[in-house]
C-alpha positions as CSV (number, residue, x, y, z in Angstrom):
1,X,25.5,-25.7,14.1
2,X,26.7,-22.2,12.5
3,X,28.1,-22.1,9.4
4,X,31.0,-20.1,7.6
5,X,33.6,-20.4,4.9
6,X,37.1,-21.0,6.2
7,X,38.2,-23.2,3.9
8,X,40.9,-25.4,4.9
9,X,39.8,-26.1,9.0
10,X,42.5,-28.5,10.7
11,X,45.1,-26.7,12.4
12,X,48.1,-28.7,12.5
13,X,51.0,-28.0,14.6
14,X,54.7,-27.0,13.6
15,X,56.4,-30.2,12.3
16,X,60.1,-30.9,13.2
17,X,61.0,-32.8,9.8
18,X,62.0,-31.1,7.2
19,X,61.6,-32.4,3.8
20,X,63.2,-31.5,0.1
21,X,61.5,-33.6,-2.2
22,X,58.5,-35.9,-2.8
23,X,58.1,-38.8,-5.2
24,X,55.3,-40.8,-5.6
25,X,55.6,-44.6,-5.9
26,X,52.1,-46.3,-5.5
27,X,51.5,-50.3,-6.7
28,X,49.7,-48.6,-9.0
29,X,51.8,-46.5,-10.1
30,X,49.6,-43.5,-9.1
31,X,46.8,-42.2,-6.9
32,X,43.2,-43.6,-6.2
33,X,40.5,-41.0,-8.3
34,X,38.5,-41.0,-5.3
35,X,38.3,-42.8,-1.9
36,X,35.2,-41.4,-0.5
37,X,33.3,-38.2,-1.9
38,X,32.1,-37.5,1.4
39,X,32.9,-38.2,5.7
40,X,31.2,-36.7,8.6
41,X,32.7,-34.1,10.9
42,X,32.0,-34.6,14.7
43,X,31.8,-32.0,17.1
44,X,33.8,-32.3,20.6
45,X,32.1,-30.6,23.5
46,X,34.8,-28.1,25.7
47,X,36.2,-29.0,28.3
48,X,36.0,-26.8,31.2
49,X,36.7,-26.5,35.1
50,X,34.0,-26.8,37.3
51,X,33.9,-27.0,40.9
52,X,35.1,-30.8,41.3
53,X,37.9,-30.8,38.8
54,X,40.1,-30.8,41.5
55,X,38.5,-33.2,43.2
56,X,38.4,-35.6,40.4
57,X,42.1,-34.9,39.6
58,X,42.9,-36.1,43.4
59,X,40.5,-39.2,43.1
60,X,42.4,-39.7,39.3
61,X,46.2,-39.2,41.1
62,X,45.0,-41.4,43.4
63,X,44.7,-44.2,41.3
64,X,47.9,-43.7,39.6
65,X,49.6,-44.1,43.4
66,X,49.8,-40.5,44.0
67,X,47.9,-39.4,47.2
68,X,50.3,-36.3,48.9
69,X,48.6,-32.3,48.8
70,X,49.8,-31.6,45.0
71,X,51.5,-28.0,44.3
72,X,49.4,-25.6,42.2
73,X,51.8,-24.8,39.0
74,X,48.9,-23.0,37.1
75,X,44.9,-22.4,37.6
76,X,44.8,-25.9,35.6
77,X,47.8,-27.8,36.2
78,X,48.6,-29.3,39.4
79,X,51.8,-31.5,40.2
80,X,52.3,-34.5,42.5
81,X,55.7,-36.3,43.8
82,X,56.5,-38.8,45.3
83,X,59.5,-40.7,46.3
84,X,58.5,-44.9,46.5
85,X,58.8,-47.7,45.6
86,X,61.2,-44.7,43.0
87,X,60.8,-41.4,42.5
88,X,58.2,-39.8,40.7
89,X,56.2,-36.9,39.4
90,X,52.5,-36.8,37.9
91,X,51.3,-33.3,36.2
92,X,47.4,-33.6,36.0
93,X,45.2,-30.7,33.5
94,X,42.2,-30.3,35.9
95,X,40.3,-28.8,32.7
96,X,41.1,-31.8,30.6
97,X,42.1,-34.5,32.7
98,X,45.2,-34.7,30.8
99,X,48.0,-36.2,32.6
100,X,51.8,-37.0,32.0
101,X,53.9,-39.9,34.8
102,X,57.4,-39.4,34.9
103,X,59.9,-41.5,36.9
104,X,63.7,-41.5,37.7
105,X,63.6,-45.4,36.3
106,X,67.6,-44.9,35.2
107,X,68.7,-44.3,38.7
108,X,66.6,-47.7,40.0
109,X,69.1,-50.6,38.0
110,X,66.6,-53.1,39.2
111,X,64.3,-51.8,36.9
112,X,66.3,-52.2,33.8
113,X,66.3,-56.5,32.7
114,X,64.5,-58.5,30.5
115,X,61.1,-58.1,29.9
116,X,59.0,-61.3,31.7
117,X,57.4,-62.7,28.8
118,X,54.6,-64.4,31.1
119,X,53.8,-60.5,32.1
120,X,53.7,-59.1,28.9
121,X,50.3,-60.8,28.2
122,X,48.7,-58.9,31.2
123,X,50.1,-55.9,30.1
124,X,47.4,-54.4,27.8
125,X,44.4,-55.2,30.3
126,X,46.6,-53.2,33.0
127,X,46.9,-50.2,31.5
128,X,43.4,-50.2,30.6
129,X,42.6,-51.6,33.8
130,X,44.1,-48.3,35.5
131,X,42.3,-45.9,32.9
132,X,39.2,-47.5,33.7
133,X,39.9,-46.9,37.7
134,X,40.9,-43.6,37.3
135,X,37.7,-43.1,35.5
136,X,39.2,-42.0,32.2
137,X,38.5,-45.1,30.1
138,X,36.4,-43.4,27.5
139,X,33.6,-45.8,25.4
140,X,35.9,-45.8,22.0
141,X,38.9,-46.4,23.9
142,X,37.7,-49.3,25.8
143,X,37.3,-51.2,22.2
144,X,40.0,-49.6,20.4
145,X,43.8,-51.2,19.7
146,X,45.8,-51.4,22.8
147,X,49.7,-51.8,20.8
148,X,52.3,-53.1,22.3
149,X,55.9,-52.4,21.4
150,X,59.1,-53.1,23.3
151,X,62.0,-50.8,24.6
152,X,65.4,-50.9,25.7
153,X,67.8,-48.3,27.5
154,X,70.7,-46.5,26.3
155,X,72.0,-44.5,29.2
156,X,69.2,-42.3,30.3
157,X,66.9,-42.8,27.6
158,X,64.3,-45.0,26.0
159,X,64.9,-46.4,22.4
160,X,63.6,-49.0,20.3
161,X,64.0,-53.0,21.0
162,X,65.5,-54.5,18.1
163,X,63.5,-57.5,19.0
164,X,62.0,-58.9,22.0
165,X,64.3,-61.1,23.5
166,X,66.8,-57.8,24.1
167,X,63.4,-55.8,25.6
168,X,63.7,-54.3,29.3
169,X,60.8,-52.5,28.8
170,X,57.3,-53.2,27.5
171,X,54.8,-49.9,26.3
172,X,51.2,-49.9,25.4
173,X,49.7,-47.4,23.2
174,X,45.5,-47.5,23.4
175,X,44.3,-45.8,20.5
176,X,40.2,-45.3,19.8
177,X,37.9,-47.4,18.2
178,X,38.5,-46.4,14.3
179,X,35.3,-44.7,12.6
180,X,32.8,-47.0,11.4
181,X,35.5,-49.7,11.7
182,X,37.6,-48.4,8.9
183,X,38.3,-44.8,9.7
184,X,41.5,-44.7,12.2
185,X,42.1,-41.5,14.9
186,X,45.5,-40.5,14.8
187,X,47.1,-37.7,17.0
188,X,50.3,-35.7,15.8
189,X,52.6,-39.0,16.1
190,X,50.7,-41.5,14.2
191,X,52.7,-44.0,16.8
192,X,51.1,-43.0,19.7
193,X,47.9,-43.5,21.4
194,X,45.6,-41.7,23.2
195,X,46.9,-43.4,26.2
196,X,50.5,-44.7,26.4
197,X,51.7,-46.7,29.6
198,X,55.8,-48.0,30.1
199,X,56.3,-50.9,31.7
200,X,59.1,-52.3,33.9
201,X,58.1,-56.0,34.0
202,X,60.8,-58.0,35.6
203,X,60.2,-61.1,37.8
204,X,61.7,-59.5,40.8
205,X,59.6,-56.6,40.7
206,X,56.5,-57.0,38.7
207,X,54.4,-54.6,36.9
208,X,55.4,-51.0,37.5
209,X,54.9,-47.8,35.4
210,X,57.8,-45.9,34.9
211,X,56.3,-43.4,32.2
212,X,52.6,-42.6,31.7
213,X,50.5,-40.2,29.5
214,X,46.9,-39.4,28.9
215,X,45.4,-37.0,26.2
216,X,41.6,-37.7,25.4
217,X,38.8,-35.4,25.0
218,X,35.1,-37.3,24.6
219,X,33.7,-36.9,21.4
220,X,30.4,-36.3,20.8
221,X,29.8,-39.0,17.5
222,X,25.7,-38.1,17.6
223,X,26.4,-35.1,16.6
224,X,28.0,-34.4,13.3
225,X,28.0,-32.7,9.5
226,X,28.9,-34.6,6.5
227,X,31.0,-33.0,4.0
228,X,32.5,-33.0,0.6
229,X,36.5,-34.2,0.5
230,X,38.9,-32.9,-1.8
231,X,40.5,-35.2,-4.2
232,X,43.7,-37.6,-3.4
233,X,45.1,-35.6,-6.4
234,X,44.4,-32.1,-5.0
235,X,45.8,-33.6,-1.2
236,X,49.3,-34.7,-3.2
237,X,49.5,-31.3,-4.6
238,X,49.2,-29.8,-1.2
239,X,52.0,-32.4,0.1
240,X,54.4,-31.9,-2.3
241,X,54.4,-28.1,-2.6
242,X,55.0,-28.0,1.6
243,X,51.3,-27.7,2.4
244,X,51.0,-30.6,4.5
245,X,52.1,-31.8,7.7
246,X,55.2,-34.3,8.4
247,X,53.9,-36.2,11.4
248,X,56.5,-38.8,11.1
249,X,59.5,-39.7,9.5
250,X,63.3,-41.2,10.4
251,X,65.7,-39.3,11.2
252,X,67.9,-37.4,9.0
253,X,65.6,-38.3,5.8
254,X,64.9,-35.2,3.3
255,X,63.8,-37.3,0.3
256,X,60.6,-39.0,0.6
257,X,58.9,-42.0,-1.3
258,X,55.1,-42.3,-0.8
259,X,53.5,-45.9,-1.1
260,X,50.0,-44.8,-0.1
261,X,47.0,-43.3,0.7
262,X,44.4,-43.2,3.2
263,X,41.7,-41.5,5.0
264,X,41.7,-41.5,8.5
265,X,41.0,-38.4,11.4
266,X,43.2,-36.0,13.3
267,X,42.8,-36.0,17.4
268,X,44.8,-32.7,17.7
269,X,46.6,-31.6,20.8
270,X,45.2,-29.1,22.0
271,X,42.0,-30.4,21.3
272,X,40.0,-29.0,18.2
273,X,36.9,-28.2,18.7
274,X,36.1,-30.9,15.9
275,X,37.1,-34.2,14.4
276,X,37.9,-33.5,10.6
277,X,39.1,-36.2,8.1
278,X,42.8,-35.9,7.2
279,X,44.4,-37.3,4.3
280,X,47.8,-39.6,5.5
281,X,50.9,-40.2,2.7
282,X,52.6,-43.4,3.9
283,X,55.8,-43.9,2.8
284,X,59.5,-45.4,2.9
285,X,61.5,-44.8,6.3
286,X,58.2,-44.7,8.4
287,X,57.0,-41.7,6.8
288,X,53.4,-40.4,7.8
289,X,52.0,-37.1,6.4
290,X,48.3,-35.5,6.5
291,X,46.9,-33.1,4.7
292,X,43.2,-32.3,5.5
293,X,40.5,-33.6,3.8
294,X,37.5,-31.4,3.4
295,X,37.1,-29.5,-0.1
296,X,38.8,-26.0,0.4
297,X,35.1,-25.0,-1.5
298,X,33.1,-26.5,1.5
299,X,31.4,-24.7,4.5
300,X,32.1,-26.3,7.6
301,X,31.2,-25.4,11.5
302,X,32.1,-22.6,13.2
């Protein structure tokens, strides 16, 4: 690899939340000195169009139910509809095999009762039974977390299940495999997966996807650069002076309580063209915030 100086290298996107004031609250009553001196970077190949990207997308929107001449919306993104068993759209990045499934679930009331608990368990190994079809299963999402999490409606939308006898809807969220088993990937909402089915799962209908999206570039972990990381301490500073990124937080909250620390990695959208250590600020009313991890003093790739 080429090397230059550029300092702080994770680009983070513009963050929604806005926040007034920090105050840290640890068991300890402060932060860790250190919590490692040092974590590799790993580089993630581009990803390109070739001659069969279309092809593959076809073959991909084929396994998702889709199998109609999609429109062209762009050189790269290509759009299929259909209209049974509800109707539906798929977007599919040829380039990145990126892909968002939308459906008009609200205007199907069938769709919308309580979730079949004797479904639920099959749940997970479907949606990573479809990735695996559509041949987009990568190696460290095959092992990774598949999370599931329960939904309700409220008109039109999709909101929280209080718990899961109130469910009508089940989603799975199927992360990657953490970094040497202790290291998690998290993307801009440290909720969602790199893969994230919804689920209507009634007895009268079954198992069908009303929402679907896919955002995974392969990463190369053979070939990588370890670096030094700044402190927790010099991370705090950049968090509480604005520097950092608010990935998560509930609504309407401008004065944040931090509980902890960790080190995990940032899966960017778009992709990066590597996987840096972040550090993430856990806190009080499902508060997430990253700051990156490599010392500001340390060359990294190019």
């Amino acid at each position: 690899f080429l090397l230059r100086m550029l300092g702080l290298a994770v680009f983070f996107p513009f963050s929604d939340f806005q926040i007034d004031s920090y105050r840290l609250e640890t068991r300890t009553g402060g932060l860790p000195s250190t919590i490692r001196d040092q974590l590799p970077v790993f580089f993630v190949p581009p990803q390109q169009v070739s001659l069969l990207s279309l092809e593959r997308a076809r073959a991909q929107a084929a396994t998702l139910g889709f199998s109609f001449t999609p429109e062209e919306i762009s050189p790269t993104l290509y759009r299929w509809r259909k209209n049974t068993p509800i109707p539906a759209t798929l977007d599919i990045e040829i380039d990145t095999q990126s892909f968002t499934l939308s459906t008009s679930w609200a205007t199907s009331p069938e769709l919308i009762s309580r979730v079949n608990a004797t479904q639920t368990q099959q749940i997970s190994s479907t949606a990573r039974n479809t990735l695996n079809q559509a041949d987009l299963l990568l190696p460290d999402m095959a092992t990774g977390e598949a999370r599931i999490s329960y939904l309700k409606s409220a008109g039109p939308e999709l909101i929280p299940a209080i718990s899961v006898s109130e469910a009508e809807f089940v989603q799975v969220d199927i992360f990657r495999r953490p970094i040497n088993g202790q290291f998690f990937i998290l993307r801009e909402s440290p909720s969602m997966g790199n893969a994230r089915f919804i689920y209507s799962s009634s007895a009268a209908r079954g198992i069908i996807t009303i929402e679907a999206s896919y955002r995974a570039a392969p990463i190369d972990y053979t070939r990588f650069e370890t670096y030094p990381l700044m402190t927790p301490q010099q991370a705090w500073q950049l968090l509480s002076t604005g520097e950092g990124f608010v990935a998560n937080v509930d609504l309407g909250v401008r004065d944040v309580v931090v509980r902890d620390v960790i080190l995990a990695y940032f899966d960017s959208t778009p992709t990066q063209e590597f996987l840096q250590p972040i550090y993430v600020f856990i806190g009080d009313r499902n508060f997430y915030g990253y700051v990156p991890a490599i010392d500001s003093r340390a060359v990294v790739f190019e």
